[in-house]
C-alpha positions as CSV (number, residue, x, y, z in Angstrom):
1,X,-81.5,-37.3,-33.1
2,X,-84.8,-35.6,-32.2
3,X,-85.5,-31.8,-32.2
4,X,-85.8,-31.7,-28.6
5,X,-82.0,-33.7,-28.1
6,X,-80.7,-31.3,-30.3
7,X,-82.4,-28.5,-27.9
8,X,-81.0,-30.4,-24.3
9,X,-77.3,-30.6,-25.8
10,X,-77.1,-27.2,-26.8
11,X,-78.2,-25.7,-23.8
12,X,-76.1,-27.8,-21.5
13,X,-72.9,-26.8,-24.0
14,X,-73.5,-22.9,-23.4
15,X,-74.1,-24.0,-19.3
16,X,-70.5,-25.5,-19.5
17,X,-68.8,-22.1,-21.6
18,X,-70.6,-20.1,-18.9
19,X,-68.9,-21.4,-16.0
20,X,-65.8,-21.8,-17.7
21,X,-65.7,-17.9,-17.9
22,X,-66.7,-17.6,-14.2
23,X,-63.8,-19.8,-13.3
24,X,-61.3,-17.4,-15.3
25,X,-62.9,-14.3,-14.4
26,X,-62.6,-15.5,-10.2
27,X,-59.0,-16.4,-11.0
28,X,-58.5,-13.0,-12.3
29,X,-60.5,-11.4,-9.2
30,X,-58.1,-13.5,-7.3
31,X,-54.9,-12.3,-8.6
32,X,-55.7,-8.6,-8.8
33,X,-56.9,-9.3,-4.8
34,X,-53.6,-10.7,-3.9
35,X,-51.4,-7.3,-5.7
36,X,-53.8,-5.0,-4.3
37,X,-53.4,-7.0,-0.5
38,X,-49.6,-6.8,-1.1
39,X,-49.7,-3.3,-2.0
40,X,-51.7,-2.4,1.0
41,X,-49.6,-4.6,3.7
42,X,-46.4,-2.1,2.2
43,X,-48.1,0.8,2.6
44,X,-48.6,-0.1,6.4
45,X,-45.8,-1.6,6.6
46,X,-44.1,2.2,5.6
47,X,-47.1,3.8,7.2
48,X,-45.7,1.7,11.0
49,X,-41.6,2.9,9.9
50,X,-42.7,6.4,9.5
51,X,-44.6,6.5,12.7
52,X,-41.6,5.1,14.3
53,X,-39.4,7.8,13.0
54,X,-41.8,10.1,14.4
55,X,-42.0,8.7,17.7
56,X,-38.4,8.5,18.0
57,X,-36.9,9.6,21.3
58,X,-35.0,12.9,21.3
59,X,-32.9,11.3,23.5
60,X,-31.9,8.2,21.1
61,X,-31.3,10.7,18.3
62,X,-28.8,12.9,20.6
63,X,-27.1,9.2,20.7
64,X,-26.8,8.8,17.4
65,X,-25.6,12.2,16.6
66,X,-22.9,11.5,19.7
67,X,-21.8,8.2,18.1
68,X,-21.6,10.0,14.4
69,X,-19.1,12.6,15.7
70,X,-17.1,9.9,18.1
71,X,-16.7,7.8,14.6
72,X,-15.6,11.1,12.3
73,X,-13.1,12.3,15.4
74,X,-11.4,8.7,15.4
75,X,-11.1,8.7,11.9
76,X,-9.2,11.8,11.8
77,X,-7.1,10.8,14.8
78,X,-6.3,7.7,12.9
79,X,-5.0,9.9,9.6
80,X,-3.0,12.1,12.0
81,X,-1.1,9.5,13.8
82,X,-0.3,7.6,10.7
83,X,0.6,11.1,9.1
84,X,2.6,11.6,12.1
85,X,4.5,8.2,12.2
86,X,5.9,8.9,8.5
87,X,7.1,12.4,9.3
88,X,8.9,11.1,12.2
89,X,10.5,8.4,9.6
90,X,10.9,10.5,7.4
91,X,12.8,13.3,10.0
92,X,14.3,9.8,11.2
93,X,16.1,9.0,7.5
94,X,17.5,12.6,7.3
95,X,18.9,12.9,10.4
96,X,20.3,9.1,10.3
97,X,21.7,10.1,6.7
98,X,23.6,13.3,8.5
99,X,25.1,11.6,11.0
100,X,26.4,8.8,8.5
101,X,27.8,11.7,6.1
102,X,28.9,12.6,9.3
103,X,30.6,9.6,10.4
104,X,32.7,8.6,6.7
105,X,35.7,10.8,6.9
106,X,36.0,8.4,10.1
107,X,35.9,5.3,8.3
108,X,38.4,7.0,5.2
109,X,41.0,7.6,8.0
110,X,40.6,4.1,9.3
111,X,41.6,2.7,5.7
112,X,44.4,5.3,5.0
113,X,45.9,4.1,8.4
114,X,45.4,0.4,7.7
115,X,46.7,0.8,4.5
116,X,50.2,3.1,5.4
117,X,51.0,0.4,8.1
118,X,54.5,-0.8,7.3
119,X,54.6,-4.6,5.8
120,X,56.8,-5.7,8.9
121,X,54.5,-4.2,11.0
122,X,51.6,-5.6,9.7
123,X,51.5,-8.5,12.1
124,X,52.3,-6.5,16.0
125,X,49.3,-6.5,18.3
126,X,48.8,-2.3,17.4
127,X,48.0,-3.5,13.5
128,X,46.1,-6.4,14.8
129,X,43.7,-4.0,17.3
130,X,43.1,-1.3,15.0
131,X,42.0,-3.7,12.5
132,X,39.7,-5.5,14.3
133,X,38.0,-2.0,15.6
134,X,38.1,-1.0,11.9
135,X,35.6,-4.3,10.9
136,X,33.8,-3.7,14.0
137,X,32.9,-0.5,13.1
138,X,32.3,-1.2,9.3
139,X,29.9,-3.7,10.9
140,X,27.9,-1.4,12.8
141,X,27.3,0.6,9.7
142,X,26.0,-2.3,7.3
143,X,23.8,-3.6,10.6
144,X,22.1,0.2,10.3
145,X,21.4,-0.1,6.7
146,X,25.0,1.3,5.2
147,X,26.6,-0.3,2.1
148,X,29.9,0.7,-0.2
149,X,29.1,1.4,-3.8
150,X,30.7,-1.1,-6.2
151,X,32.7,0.5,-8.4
152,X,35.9,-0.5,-10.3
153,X,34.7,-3.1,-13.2
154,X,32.1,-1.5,-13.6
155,X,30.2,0.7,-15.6
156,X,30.0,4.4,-14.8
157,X,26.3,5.5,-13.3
158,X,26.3,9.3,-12.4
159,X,23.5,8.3,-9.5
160,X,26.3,6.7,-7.9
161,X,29.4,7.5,-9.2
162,X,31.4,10.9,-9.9
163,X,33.7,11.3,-12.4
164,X,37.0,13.4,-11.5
165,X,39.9,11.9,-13.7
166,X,39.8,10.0,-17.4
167,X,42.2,7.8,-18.6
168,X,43.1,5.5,-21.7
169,X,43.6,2.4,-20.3
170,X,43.2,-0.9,-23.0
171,X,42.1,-3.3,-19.7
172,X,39.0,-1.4,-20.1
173,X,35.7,-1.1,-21.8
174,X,34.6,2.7,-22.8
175,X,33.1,4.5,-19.9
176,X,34.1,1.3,-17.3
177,X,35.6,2.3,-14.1
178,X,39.4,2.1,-13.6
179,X,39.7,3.4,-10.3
180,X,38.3,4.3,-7.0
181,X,39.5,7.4,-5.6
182,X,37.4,7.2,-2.3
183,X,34.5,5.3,-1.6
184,X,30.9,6.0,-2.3
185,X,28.0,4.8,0.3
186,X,24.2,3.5,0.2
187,X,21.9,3.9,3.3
188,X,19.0,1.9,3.0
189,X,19.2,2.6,-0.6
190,X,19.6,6.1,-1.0
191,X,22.9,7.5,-1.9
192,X,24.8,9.3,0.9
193,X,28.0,9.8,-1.1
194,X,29.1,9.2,-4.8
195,X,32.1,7.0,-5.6
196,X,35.0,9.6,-6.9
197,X,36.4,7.7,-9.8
198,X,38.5,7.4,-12.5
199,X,36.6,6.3,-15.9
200,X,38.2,4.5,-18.9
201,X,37.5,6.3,-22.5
């Protein structure tokens, strides 16, 4: 290869390297372009919201205030009625609970008739009726929420039972109930009179 080829080839190598680096540097004009035209189209984009805010009708604002305060006084009408509807249950089960405690010595008189009727006159039309009132009205009661407390069998619970005799008996485990002195009832769950029983030692 001649002097002069030698020359040619070099020269056309550093023409190639020199548009090489104008393609990168154009790409990186390119790229820093496209940020800087993104930044700008947010800033105008925030520069238009801003305006808006400040052109804002004092009228629309007045709404908005209006529709805040309707929002915050349903709210608290909401809290009060629900706070309302569980004192009224609440004054509801206390006043139901009364009446029931109320309402017992009723039912005790009921079974202490039932239970002196003679055995001969256990079958006449008077038995009969007074029966049949007696299960209507113990009927009524459980339809309202009013259950008896087991008792005899099993084992003493002071949350439901009270304790006014003791007694040795072998038929029984310690602490077992051996008798039911007068009935203890439930209403809806709640205790509205211990069981007075007798407990095995």
């Amino acid at each position: 290869m001649s002097q002069k080829e030698k020359e040619v080839k070099q020269s056309a190598a550093e023409v190639e390297n020199e548009n090489l680096e104008t393609e990168h540097t154009e790409a990186d004009n390119g790229e820093t372009s496209a940020g800087t035209e993104n930044q700008e189209a947010e800033t105008r984009e925030n520069e238009a919201k801003e305006a808006k805010d400040a052109k804002k009708d004092p009228k629309d604002a007045q709404i908005e205030e209006l529709q805040d305060r309707l929002k915050r006084q349903m709210a608290e009408f909401d809290n009060f009625r629900k706070r309302t509807e569980k004192e009224k249950a609440a004054m509801y089960e206390i006043g139901a609970k009364d009446i029931i405690e109320k309402i017992l010595p009723v039912l005790d008189n009921f079974e202490r008739g039932l239970a002196a009727v003679p055995e001969d006159e256990k079958g006449s039309s008077f038995a009969e009726g007074i029966e049949k009132i007696y299960k209507q009205f113990v009927k009524t009661l459980e339809d309202a929420g009013v259950e008896s407390i087991e008792a005899v069998g099993k084992q003493f619970d002071p949350n439901l039972h009270n304790a006014v005799m003791h007694v040795e008996d072998e038929k029984y485990g310690e602490n077992e109930i051996a008798m039911e002195l007068q009935k203890g009832y439930k209403y809806r769950g709640s205790v509205v009179r211990h069981s007075m029983v007798q407990v095995a030692n």
